[in-house]
N, C-alpha and C positions, 0 to 999 in steps of 0.2 A: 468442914466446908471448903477449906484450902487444903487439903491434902494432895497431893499428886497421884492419881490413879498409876494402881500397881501393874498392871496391863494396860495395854493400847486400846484408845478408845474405838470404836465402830466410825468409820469416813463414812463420811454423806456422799452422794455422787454428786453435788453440786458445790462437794467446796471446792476454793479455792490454792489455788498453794502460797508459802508462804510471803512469796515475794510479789504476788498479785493481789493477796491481800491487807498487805502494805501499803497501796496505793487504790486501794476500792474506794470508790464514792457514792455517795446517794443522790436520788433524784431529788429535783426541787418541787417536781409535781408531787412527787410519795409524801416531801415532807409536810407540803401545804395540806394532803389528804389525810393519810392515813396516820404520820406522826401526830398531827395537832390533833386528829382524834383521839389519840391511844392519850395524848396530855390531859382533854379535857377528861376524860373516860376515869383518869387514874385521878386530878386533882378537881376535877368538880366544871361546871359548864364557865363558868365565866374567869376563872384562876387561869392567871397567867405568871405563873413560875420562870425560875430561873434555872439556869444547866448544874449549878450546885443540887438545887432542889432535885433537879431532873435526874441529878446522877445518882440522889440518895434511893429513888424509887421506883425507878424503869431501869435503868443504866447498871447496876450490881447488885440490886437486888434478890432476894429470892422466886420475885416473878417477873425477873427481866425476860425478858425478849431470849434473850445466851445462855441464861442460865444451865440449860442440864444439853447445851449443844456444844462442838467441838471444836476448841479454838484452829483456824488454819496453820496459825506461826507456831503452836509450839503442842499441840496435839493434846493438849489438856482441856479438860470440861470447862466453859462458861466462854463465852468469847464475846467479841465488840459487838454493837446495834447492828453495824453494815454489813457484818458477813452474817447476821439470823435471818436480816433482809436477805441475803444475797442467798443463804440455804435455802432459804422457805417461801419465799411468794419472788416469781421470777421478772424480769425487764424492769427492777428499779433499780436495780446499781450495778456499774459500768465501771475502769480503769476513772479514777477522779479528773476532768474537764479544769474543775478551779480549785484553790488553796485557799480556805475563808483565813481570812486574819480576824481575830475576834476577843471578845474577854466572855468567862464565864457567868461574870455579875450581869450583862443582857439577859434578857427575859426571852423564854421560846416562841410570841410572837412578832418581837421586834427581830428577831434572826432570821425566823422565817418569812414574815412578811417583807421584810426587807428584802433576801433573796431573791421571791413572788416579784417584786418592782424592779429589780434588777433586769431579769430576767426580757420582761414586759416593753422598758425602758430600750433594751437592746435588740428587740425581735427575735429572741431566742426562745426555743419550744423547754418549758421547764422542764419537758420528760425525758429531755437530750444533755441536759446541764447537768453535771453530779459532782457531787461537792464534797472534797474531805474536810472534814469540820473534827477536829479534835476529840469532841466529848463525845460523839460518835461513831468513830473509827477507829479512836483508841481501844485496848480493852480495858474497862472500867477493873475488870473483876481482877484483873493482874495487877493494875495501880493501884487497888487498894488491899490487896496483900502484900506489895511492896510498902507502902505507908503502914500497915499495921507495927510490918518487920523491921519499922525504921527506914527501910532501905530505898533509895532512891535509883532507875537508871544512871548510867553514867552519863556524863557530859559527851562525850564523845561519842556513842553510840547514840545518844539522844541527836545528837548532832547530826551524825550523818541518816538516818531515817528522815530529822525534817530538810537536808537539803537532797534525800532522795524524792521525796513528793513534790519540792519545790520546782525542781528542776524536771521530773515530769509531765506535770499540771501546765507548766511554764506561765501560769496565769496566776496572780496573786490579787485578792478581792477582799479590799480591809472593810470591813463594816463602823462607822462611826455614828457613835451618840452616846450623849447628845453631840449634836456637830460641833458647838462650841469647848464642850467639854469631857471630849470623848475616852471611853475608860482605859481602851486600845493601846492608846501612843503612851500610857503609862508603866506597861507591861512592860519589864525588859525585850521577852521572847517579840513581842510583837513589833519595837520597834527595831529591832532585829531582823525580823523577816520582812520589812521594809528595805530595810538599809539592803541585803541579803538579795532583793527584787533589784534593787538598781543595781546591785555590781554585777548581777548576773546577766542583766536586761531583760529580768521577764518584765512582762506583761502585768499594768499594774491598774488596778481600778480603786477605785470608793463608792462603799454602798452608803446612801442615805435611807432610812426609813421614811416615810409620807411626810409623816409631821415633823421630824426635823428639817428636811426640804426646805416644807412653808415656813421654817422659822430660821431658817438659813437665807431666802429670799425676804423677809420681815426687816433683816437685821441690815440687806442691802439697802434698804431704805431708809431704816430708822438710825441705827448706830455705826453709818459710815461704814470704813474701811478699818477701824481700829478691831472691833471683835475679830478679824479676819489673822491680822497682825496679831493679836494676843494666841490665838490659835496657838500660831505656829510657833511660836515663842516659847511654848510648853512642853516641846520635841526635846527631854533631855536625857540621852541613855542612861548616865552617869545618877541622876538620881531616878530613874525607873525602877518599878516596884519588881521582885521576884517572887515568888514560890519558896525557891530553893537556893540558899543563900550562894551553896556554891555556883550553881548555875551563872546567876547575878556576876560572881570575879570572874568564872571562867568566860563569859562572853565578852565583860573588860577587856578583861588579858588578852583575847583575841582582838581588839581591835585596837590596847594600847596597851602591846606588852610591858612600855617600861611606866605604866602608871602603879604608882602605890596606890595599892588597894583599900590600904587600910590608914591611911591618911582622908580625912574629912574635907569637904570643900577647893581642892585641889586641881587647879585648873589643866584641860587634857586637849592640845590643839587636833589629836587623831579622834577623838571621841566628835570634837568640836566639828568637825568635817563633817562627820556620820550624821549628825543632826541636822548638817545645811546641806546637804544629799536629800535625806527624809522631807523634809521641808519644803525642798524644791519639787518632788514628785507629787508632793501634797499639795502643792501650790498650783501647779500646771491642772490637775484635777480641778481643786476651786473654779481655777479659772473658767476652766472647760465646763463645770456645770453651771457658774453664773451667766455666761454668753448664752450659753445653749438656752436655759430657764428665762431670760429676757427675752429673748426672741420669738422664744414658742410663747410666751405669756402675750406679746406685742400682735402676734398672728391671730392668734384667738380672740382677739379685741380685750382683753382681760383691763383693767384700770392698775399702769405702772406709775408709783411716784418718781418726777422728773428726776429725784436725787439718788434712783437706784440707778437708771442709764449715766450719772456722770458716775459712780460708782463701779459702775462694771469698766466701762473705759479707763480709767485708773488701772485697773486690776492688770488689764488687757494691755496698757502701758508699762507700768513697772514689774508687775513680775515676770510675762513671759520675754520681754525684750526686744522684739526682733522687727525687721521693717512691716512684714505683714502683721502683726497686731498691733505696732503704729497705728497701720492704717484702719485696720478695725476699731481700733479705738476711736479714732477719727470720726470711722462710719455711724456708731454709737452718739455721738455727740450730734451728728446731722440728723439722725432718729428720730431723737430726743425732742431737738426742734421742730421736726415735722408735726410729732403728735402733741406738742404743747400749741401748735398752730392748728391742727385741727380740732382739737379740745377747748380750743378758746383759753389758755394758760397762760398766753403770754405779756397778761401784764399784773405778773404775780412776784413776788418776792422766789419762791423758787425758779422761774426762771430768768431772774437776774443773777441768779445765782448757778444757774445753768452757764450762762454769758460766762460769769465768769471762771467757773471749772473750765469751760473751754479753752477759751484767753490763755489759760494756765496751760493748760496741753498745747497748746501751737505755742508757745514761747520757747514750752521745753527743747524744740526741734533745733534749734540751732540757726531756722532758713530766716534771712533777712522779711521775705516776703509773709512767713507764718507770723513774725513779730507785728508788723504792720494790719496783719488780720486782728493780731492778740487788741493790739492798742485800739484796734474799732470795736470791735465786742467789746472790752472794755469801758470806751467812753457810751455805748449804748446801755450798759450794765448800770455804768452809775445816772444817765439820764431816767432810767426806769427808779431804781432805787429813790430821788429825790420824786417823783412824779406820786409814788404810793407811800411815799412818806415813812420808809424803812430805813433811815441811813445813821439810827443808833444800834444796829441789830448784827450779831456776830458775821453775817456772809456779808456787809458790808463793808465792815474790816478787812474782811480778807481779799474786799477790792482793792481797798486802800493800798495794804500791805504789795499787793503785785503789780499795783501801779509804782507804787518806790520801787520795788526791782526794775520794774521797767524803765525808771528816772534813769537808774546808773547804769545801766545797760548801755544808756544815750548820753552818758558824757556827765548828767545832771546832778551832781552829787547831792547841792543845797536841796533841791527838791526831793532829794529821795527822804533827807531825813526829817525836812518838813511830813513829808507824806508818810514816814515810818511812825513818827511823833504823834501826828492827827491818828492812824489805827490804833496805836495804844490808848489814847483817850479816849477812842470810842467806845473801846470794849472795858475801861476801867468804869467810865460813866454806867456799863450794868451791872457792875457789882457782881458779875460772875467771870471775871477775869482770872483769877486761878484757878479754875476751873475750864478752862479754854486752851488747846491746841494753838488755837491763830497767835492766843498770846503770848505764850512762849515761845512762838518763830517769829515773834516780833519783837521780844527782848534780844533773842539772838542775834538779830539783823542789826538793831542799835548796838547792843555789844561790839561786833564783829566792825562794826563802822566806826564808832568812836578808840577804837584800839587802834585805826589807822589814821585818825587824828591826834596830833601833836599837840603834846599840852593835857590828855584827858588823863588825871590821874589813875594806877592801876588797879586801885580798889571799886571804884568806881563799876570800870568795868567790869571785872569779876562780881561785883556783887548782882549786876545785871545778868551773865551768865548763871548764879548760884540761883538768882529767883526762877529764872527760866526752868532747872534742872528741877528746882521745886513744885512748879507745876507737871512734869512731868510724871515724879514721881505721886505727887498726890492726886490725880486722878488714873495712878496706874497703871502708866502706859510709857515705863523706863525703857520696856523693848517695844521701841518704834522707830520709823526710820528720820523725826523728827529729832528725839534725845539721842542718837548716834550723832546726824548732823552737828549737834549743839555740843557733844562732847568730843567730836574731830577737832571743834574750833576752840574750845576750851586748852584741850594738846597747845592746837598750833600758837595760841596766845603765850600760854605761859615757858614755850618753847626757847622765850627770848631771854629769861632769867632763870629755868630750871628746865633742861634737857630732862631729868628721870623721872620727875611729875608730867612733864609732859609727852614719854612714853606709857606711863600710866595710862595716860586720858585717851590716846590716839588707842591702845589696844581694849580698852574698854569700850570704847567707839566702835571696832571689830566683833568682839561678842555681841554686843547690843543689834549689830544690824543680820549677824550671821544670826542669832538666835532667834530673830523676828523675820527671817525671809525676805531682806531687802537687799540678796548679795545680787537681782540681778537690775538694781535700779542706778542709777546716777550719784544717786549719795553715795554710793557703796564705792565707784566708782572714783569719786573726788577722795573721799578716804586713802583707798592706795594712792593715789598720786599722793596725799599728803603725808601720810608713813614712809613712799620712798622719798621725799625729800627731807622729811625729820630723819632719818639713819641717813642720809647722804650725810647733814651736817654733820652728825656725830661721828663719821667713816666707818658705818657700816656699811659698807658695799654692797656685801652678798646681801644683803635684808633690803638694802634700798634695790638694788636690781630687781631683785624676784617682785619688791611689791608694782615697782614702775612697768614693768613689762606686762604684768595683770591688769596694771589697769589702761593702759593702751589697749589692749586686747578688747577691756571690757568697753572704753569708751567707743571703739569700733562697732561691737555689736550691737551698741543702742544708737549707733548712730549720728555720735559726739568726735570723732577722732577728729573732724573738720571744724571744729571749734576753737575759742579759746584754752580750753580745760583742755582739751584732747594735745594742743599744741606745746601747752605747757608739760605736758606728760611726757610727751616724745623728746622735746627739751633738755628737760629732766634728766631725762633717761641715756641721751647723749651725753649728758655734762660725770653722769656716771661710768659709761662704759669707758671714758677718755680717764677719769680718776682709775681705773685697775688696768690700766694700758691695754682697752680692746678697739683700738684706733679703727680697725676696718667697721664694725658694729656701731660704732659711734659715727662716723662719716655716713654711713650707711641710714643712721637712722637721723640725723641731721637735715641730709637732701633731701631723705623725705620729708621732714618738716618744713624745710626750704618750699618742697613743690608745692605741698599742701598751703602755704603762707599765699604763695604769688597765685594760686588759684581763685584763695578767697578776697585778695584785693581787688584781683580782677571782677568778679562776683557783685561784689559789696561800693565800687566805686561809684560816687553819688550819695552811697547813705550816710548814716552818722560818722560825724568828722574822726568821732571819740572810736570809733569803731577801727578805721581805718588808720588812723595814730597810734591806734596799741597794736595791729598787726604791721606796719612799719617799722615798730619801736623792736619789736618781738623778730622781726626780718634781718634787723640789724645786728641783733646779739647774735643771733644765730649763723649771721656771715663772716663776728668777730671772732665766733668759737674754732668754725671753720679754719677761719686763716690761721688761726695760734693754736690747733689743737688741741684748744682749751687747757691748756698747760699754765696759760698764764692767769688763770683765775680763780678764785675762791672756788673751793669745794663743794662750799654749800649752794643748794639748789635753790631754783628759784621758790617766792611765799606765794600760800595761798592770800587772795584778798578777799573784802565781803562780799557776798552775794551781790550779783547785779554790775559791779566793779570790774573792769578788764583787771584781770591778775596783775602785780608788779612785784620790782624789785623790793628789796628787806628794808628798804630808805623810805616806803612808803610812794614812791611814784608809780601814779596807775597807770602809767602809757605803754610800763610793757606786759608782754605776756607771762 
């Protein structure tokens, strides 16, 4: 059956040659048609098989489709699906349009029917779409003569074939499900050909199937933001599944030469990259189909729960970043309220809890005037809340809790921790408090507050971050951009009695938010500031530079460099270029903080006293750095302070920046 024919076989006049069909695809109408016939035809009317199954019985078998036909690439009998298509019944396969990203374990009509919606979705004619799809394009009957003979292609060869098709197609179409738990991102190959799409900048889609859709918009309303975050969390080359072991090192090696292969659990920051690449491509997709899917659901009059619109504006805030999906997110949250107002909703526990995911987004913004909108939502949040008589209930809490940020925002300290104090008892009063997100950002926040009170012993507080970290982990959500937050500030606490513990915690803090997709949020951003000022104190320069200048960058793009955080960054960031003697870069970056300072006094004069004290206080250092070159000062950079707190110095005064 594998022998090699002793003479040359008879060409067909419609093959192909061999480097055409290389890159042959099928149509997506053939395969809706004629493929899902030939499945049911071979496994019975209702059987819905998988491409293992498919390969054992149509794909190499003895009444394949190729069987007794002639392969293009190498002139031998039995050849792939796509070229007996492409000999034998004409106008379904074309040069391949897409590259599916896929796993075998999918069943043939979740590949195809997915394609079919694809297709649909985009206004594309499926008989113009053609698609190389692995299991048939390959030749089955060649792979498994090489499997008999032990023998595997090589990597390199393997290699360049799939970045001949990639780069071709220049479209790459990963199919995922289930969406939460897709089989796909655990493939080495596949999240390879991810990674592979961004460097090359193809063109990069995600296919959902119907019902993972509905259960992808399900989860927008019922389980938050976190399924979203665990998603992406699960992006990890390093333990991705192979085929073929060596396959599995040789794609390592290619992407961290100097990692040991054969060392266990070994952390890879080039590996670590490739995953927050993947994740960001994956994420901008999410995004792009939860907007899309709320809107056309809101058009069609369809019934949206209020908690998936604040839901999608989140999304639309932190992971793509940028002023325009600000504002979209913004738009979202005015949506929300329009149709909780013509629904008659608005005097419901969800939309006091609308109020408040708001309140929460305009706070984020940095603008005097959105804080002032937050603190009216706010106080109308909790008028409603006592009004229906929910103010023992978790989104009440998490009024509570953003009201204390807002206390220290305005100078208010006593109140903050009164008001951090009262959320914690609200949510401990239900008994489901380790079990609770709010609650653990609300241990944090007393932690983080009591560390800069004098007098709180240190156990104390750690033991407040240690329970926090335990809710975290025990409702399974270590990668979130909440337990990064809480293990930044963990770092920066114990920074003041153990420097090597507390690079521990700060680069754990790093995995955690790169592994969950929150490198393009604010957290992520406050982190670098606080790794380049933890290596500033220790005088690592070059590690404190590179992180300080990332996160300027970053706080720029979301829209924070005019903040306190942003100010403190640039700060920073001067106090270091002045420690490796790069006086022009320091000066440089100085005046702008300078400019940026007298802008926002100007701005802000009239509002909060406390506001306008720490950017004065902050005005001043940075005139005394100026004048002395900063020569004459301690190395270490300025601390981070609690949330809601104008940043200070390491003495614990919060006046300056």
């Amino acid at each position: 059956f594998w022998l090699k024919p002793s003479r040359a076989l008879p060409v067909p006049p419609a093959m192909s040659t061999p480097e055409e069909s290389e890159v042959l695809g099928l149509s997506v109408a053939y395969m809706v048609s004629t493929f899902l016939e030939e499945v049911k035809k071979e496994f019975g009317e209702d059987a819905d098989p998988n491409y293992y199954e498919v390969n054992k019985r149509m794909l190499y078998s003895d009444s394949a489709k190729g069987r007794h036909l002639v392969c293009p690439r190498d002139r031998r009998e039995g050849c792939s699906y796509v070229d007996a298509v492409h000999m034998s019944e004409k106008g379904h396969t074309a040069p391949a349009t897409i590259m599916l990203s896929w796993s075998w374990h999918y069943t043939v009509k979740t590949v195809v029917f997915a394609l079919a919606r694809w297709c649909r979705v985009n206004g594309k004619d499926p008989a113009e779409v053609f698609v190389w799809q692995c299991a048939l394009c390959n030749n089955q009957f060649r792979v498994e003569e090489n499997k008999a003979k032990g023998q595997w292609e090589s990597f390199d060869t393997f290699k360049a074939l799939f970045e001949k098709r990639m780069d071709h197609t220049n479209h790459i179409v990963s199919l995922m499900a289930p969406w939460d738990e897709p089989v796909n991102i655990k493939r080495i190959w596949c999240v390879f050909e991810k990674h592979m799409a961004v460097v090359k900048g193809h063109k990069f889609d995600v296919i959902l199937p119907e019902e993972e859709d509905a259960r992808f918009q399900k989860a927008l309303e019922e389980g938050g933001m976190q399924p979203v975050w665990e998603l992406f969390s699960k992006v990890d080359i390093q333990s991705a599944e192979a085929t073929s072991a060596t396959d599995k090192k040789n794609i390592l090696h290619l992407v961290d030469p100097d990692l040991d292969l054969d060392a266990a659990g070994v952390y890879s920051k080039k590996c670590s990259k490739l995953n927050a690449e993947v994740v960001s491509r994956l994420q901008q997709w999410f995004v792009r189909l939860a907007e899309q899917s709320l809107l056309e659901r809101s058009e069609r009059r369809e019934p949206i729960h209020l908690q998936a619109w604040a839901n999608v504006a989140f999304l639309l805030e932190t992971v793509r970043g940028s002023e325009e999906n600000w504002d979209k997110a913004t738009n979202m949250y005015h949506r929300a309220m329009e149709v909780a107002k013509a629904d008659g909703e608005t005097e419901t526990k969800q939309y006091a809890f609308l109020l408040v995911k708001y309140a929460s987004h305009l706070s984020r913004s940095g603008s005097q005037n959105h804080r002032e909108q937050a603190d009216f939502l706010n106080e109308e949040a909790e008028t409603l809340f006592e009004q229906i008589g929910e103010t023992s209930s978790h989104e009440y809490a998490e009024l509570v809790k953003n009201q204390a940020i807002a206390f220290g925002i305005a100078g208010d300290y006593t109140k903050q921790r009164q008001y951090l104090t009262r959320a914690r008892a609200v949510l401990e009063r239900t008994g489901e408090h380790m079990t609770s997100r709010t609650y653990a950002n609300i241990l944090r926040l007393i932690a983080k507050g009591k560390s800069m009170t004098r007098g709180t012993a240190p156990e104390e507080v750690m033991d407040l971050f240690q329970t926090a970290e335990k809710v975290w982990d025990g409702i399974n959500s270590r990668y979130s951009m909440g337990c990064g937050a809480l293990l930044r500030e963990m770092g920066l606490y114990v920074a003041k009695t153990d420097k090597a513990r507390a690079t521990e915690y700060l680069l754990e803090a790093q995995k955690v938010l790169v592994a969950s997709g929150s490198t393009q949020t604010q957290d992520y951003a406050n982190l670098l500031k606080a790794m380049g000022a933890h290596f500033c104190d220790i005088r690592q320069y070059d590690e404190a530079q590179r992180n300080l200048e990332k996160a300027v960058k970053h706080y720029e793009k979301i829209r924070l460099l005019e903040s306190v955080p942003g100010i403190t960054a640039l700060t920073d960031l001067g106090r270091v270029y002045f420690a490796q003697s790069k006086d022009e870069l320091a000066v440089a970056t100085l005046r702008r903080c300078e400019k940026i300072i007298k802008e926002l006094i100007e701005e802000r004069m009239g509002s909060h006293v406390s506001d306008i004290n720490a950017l004065r206080t902050k005005q001043s250092y940075v005139a005394k750095m100026l004048q002395g070159g900063g020569r004459d000062r301690a190395p270490n950079a300025s601390a981070e302070q609690p949330q809601g707190l104008p940043p200070g110095s390491r003495g614990g005064h919060r006046g300056a920046g």
